[in-house]
C-alpha positions in Angstrom: 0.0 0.0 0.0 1.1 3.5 -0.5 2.3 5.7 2.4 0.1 8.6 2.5 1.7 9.9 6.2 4.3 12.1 4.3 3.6 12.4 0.9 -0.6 13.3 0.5 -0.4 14.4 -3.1 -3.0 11.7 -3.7 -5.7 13.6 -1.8 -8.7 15.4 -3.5 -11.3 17.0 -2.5 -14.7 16.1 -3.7 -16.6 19.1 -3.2 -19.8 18.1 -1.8 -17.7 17.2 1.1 -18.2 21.4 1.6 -21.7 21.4 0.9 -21.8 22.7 -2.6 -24.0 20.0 -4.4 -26.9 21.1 -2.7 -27.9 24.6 -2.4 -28.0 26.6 0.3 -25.7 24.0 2.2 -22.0 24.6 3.6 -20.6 28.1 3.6 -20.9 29.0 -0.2 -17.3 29.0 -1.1 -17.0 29.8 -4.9 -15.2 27.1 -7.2 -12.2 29.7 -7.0 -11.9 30.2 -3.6 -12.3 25.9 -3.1 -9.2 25.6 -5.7 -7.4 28.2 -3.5 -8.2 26.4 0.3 -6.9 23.0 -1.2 -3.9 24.1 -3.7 -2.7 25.9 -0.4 -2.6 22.9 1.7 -1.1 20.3 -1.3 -3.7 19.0 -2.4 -3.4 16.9 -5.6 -7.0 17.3 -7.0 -11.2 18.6 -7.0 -13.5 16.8 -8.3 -16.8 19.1 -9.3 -20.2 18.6 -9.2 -21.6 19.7 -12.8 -24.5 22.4 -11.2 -21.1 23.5 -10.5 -19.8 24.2 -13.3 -22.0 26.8 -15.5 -21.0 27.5 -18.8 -17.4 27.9 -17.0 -16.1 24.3 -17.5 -12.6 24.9 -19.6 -11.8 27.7 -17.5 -12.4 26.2 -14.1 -10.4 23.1 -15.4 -7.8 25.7 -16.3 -7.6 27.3 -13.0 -7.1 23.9 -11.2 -3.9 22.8 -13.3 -2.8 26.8 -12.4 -2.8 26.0 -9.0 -1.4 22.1 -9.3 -3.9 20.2 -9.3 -5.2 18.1 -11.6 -9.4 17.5 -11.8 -9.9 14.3 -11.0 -13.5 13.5 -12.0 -16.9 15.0 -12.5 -20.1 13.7 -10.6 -22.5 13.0 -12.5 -24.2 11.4 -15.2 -28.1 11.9 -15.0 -29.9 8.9 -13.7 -30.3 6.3 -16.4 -32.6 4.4 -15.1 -35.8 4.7 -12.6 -38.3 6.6 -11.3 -36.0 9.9 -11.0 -34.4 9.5 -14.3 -35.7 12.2 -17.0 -39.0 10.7 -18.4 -37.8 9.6 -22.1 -34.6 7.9 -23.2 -33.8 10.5 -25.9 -34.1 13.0 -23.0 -31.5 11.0 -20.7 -29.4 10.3 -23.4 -28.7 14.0 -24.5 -27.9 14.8 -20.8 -25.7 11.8 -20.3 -23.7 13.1 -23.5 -23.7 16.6 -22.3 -22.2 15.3 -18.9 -19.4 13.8 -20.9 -19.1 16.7 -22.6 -18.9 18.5 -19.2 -16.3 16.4 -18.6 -13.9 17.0 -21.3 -14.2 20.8 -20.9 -12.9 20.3 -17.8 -10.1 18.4 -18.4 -11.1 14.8 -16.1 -10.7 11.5 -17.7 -14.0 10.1 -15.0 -17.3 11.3 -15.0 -18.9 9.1 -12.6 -22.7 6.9 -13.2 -25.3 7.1 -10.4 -27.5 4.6 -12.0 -30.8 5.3 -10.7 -33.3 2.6 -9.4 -35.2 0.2 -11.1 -37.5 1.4 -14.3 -40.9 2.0 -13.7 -43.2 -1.1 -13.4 -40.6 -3.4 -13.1 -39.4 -5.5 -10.1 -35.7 -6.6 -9.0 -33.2 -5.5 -10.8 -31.9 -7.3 -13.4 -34.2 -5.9 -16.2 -33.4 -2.7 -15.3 -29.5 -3.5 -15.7 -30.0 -4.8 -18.8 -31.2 -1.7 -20.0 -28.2 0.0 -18.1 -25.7 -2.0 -20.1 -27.3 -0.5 -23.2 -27.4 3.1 -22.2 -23.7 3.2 -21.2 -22.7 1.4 -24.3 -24.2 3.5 -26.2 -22.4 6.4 -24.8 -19.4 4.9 -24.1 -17.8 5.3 -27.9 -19.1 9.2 -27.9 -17.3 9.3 -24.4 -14.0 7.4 -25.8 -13.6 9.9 -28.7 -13.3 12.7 -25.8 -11.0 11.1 -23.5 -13.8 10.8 -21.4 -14.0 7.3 -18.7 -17.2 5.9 -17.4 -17.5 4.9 -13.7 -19.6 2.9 -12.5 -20.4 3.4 -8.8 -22.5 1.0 -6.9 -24.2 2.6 -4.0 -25.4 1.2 -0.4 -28.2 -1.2 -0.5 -30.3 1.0 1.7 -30.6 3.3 -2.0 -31.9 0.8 -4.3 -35.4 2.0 -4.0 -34.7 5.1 -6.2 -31.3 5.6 -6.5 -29.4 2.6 -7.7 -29.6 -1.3 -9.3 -25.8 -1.8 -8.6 -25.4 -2.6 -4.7 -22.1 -4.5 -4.7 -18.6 -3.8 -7.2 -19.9 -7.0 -8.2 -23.2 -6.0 -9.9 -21.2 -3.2 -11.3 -18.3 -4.7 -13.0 -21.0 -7.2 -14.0 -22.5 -4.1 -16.1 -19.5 -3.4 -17.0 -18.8 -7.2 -18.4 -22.3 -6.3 -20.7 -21.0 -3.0 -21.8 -17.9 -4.3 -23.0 -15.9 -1.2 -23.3 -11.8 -0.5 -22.5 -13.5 2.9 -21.0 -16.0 2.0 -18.9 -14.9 0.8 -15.3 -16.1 1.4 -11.5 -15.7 3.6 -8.5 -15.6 2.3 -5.3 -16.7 4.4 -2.2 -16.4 3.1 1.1 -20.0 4.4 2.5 -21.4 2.4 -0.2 -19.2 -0.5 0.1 -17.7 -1.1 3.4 -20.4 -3.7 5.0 -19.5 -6.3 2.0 -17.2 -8.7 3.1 -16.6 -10.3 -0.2 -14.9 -7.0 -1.5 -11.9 -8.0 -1.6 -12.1 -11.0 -3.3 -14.4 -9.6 -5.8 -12.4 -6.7 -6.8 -9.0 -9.1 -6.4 -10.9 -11.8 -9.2 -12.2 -9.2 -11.6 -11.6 -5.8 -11.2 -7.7 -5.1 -12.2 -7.4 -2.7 -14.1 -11.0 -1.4 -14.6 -11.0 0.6 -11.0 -11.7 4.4 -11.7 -12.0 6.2 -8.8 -11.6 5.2 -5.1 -14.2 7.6 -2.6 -13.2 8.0 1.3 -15.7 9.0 3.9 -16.5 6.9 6.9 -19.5 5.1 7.9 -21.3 6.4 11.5 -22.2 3.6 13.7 -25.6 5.6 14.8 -25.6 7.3 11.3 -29.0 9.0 11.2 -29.4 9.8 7.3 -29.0 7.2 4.7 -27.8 10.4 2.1 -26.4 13.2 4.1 -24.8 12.1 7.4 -21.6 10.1 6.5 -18.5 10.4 8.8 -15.3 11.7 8.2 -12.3 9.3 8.0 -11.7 7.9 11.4 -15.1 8.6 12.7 -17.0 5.5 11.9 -16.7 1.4 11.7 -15.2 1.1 8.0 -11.8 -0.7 8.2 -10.3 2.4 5.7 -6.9 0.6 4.9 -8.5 -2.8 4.4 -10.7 -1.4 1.9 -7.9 0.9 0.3 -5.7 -2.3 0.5 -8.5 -4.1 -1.8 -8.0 -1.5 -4.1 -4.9 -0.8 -4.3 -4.3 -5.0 -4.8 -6.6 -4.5 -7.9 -4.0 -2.4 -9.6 -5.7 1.3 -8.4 -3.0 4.0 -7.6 -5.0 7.1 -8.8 -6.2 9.6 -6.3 -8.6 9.3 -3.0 -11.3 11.3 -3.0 -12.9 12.5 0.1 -16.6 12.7 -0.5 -18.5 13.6 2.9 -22.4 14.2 2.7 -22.8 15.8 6.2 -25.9 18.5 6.4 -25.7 18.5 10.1 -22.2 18.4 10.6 -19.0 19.0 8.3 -21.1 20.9 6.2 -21.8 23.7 9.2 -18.2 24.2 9.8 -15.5 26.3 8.9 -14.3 25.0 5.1 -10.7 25.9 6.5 -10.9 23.7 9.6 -12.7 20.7 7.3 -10.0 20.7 5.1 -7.1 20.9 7.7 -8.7 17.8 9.5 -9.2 16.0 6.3 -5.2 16.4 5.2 -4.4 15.1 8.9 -7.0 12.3 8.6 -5.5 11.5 5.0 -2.1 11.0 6.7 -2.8 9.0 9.6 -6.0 6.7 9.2 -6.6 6.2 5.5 
């Protein structure tokens, strides 16, 4: 495993973990002033959330290799499947291309897929990842062309209502197995992932190679919101440096991106003290 105590250059900042992917949450920091408040403290890299990102894609991509950084993804596709996902595929379609458009403006080589639940009138979930498969391969060639990589990111069970048919890496890189494209992999993030105990041997079997991103956040043990009350690193029950192990053993050295959804927490503090704690939690837990 890597040694992140002295050398932290890995680190990025996902930047919901400030509260800007929902509004009126954290303390409003601009884009600029989020580049500033990490590039100061060595980090290596943002990742954006595209309401974001305006019309302002190339130049905020620009101002982040200015300061050092690099951008090291883009959430998110629209939901391609379910009850939340726009009503016609045509509809989802365009929006899923004008993510990965979103993405090459800025720079990122991952643009990360929230699925979305299964489709209307259906039950379980395989249908529904059937017609997953197809979306994403039908973007993934339009994605290639623009340097653009699809991850997929499978999410905690307790989201598969609405929000997600892909609850274990396994059901993702089994999606990924239909797709059938070199640029369509998975991110793994431990809030979603940390209760499966046959991570490691899943990702160890199947996944070299085709890991994308790699999410850190903590799991609460009286965690009181499903979506916006995860821990910071240290704070919770997920074994961090197994999980990074089981990544890193599948071939992953990219960055680690800290992704906190915390509305009655993190968010209500200080950006400056969040990211201080989150550099020395980097260093000594993760």
């Amino acid at each position: 495993m890597r040694d992140f105590s002295q050398d932290y250059s890995s680190l990025a900042l996902n930047t919901a973990t400030l509260g800007h992917n929902l509004d009126g949450q954290g303390a409003g920091w601009s884009p600029e002033k989020v580049i500033e408040g990490c590039a100061s403290r060595g980090y290596g890299g943002i990742v954006f959330w595209r309401r974001e990102l305006g019309n302002r894609a190339k130049d905020l991509g620009q101002r982040v290799r200015e300061a050092g950084m690099q951008v090291v993804g883009l959430c998110r596709t629209p939901f391609l499947t379910g009850p939340l996902a726009f009503p016609s595929e045509q509809e989802i379609m365009d929006d899923f291309n004008r993510s990965i458009d979103e993405a090459a403006a800025l720079g990122t080589s991952v643009l990360t897929i929230v699925t979305g639940g299964p489709e209307p009138d259906s039950k379980g979930i395989l249908e529904s990842q059937k017609i997953l498969a197809d979306r994403v391969a039908k973007a993934a060639p339009f994605a290639s062309e623009r340097g653009v990589n699809l991850a997929l990111e499978p999410l905690n069970p307790a989201m598969a209502g609405n929000r997600t048919i892909l609850m274990t890496a396994a059901d993702a890189l089994n999606v990924v197995d239909q797709v059938g494209a070199d640029n369509v992999g998975v991110a793994i993030d431990v809030n979603h992932v940390w209760w499966d105990t046959t991570l490691a041997e899943t990702l160890a079997a199947r996944a070299n190679g085709r890991i994308l991103g790699y999410h850190l956040c903590d799991w609460l043990a009286d965690t009181s919101d499903m979506m916006l009350d995860r821990g910071m690193m240290g704070d919770g029950v997920a074994d961090l440096k197994a999980i990074r192990a089981a990544v890193e053993n599948a071939g992953y050295a990219g960055s680690c991106e800290v992704e906190i959804f915390s509305a009655n927490n993190w968010w209500k503090r200080d950006p400056n003290e969040v990211l201080d704690i989150i550099v020395e939690r980097f260093k000594t837990v993760c």
